[in-house]
N, C-alpha and C positions, 0 to 999 in steps of 0.2 A: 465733065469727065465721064463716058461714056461704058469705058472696059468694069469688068466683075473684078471686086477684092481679091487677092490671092489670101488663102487659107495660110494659119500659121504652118512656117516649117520650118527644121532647126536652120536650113541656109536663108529665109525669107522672114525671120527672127526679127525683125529692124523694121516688119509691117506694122509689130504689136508694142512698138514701142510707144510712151505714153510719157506727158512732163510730168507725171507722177501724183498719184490723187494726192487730197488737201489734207488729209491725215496716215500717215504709213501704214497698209497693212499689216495685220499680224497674224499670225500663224493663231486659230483659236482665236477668231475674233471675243475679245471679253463681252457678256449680256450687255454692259453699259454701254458701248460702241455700239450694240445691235441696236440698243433702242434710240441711239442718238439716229443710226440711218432711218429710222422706224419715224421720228419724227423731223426730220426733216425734208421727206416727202407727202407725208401727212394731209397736209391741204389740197394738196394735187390728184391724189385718191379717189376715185369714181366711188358715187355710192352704191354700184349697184352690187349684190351680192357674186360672187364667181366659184368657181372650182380651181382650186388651188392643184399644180403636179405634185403629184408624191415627192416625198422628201426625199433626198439623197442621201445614201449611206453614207458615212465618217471617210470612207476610204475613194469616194470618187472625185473627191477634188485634192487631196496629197496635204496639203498644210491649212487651208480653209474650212473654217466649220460651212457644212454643209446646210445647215438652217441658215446663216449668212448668205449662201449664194443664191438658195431657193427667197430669200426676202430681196434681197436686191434685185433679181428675176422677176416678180412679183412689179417690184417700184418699177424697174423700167417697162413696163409691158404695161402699167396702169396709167403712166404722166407718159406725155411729149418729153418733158422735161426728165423725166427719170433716169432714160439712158444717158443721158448727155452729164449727169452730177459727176464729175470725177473717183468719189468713192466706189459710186456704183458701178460705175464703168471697169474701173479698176477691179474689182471684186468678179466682175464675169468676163472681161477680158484675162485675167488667171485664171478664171476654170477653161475657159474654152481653151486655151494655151495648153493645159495639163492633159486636157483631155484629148488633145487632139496630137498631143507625141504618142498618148498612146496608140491611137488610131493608127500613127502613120508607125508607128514599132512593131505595131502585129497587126499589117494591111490585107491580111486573109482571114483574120480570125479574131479580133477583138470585137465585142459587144458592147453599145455604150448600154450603161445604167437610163432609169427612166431619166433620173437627176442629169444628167449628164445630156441625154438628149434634149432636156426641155433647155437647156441653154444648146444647146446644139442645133433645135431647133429655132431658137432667138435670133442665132446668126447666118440661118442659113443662105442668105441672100450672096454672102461671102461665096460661097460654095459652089456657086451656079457654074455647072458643065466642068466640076472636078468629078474625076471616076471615082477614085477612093474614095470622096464624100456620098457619091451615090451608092455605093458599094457597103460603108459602113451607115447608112440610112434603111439599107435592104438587109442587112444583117440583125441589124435593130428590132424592126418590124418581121422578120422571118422566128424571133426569138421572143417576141413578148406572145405572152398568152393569157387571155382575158380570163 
């Protein structure tokens, strides 16, 4: 299969559909969920030391704790295996969903969060030769300041 993913949109909604990870998200994921993901990827974990993204605010993923998506972020970018756990998947396939109505809600003017881009950047292979995604990438990068 040769063509680029098409980006989530609320009519192309039936891309991000999923047979639903192995346990039900929840709004606020609870500490004990965090650490069951936390050890279930565990052994898969490179040892090398790394630079973690900044943490995302409470408000840039709408009902996900934000130290959830930045850990699950974290497992899949560290295992082969990580993106593909259904948890995980589940957990940054809803932010990048969330994040990306808002993108396409204010297509002149929204700014993702760093949190927000660092799964945004996770996916962006999805993206390739959409204008709005390069547009809200330029927007990004025109608005962070070192």
């Amino acid at each position: 299969m040769g063509g680029a993913v098409q980006p989530p949109t609320p009519q192309h909604e039936d891309h991000m559909v999923m047979d639903g990870p192995a346990e039900p998200l929840s709004p606020r994921t609870a500490p004990a969920q965090t650490s069951s993901l936390q050890h279930q990827s565990q052994p898969q974990r490179s040892a090398s030391p790394r630079i973690s993204p900044a943490v995302p605010s409470p408000s840039d993923f709408g009902n996900l704790d934000p130290n959830t998506v930045a850990e699950a972020l974290e497992i899949a970018r560290d295992s082969p295996d990580g993106a593909r756990d259904p948890v995980v998947s589940g957990i940054l396939e809803s932010a990048l969903t969330q994040l990306w109505e808002r993108v396409t809600s204010q297509p002149e003017s929204y700014v993702m969060s760093m949190g927000e881009f660092a799964v945004f950047n996770f996916y962006q292979h999805r993206f390739v030769g959409n204008k709005l995604a390069v547009a809200a990438r330029r927007r990004f990068w025109d608005n962070t300041h070192a």
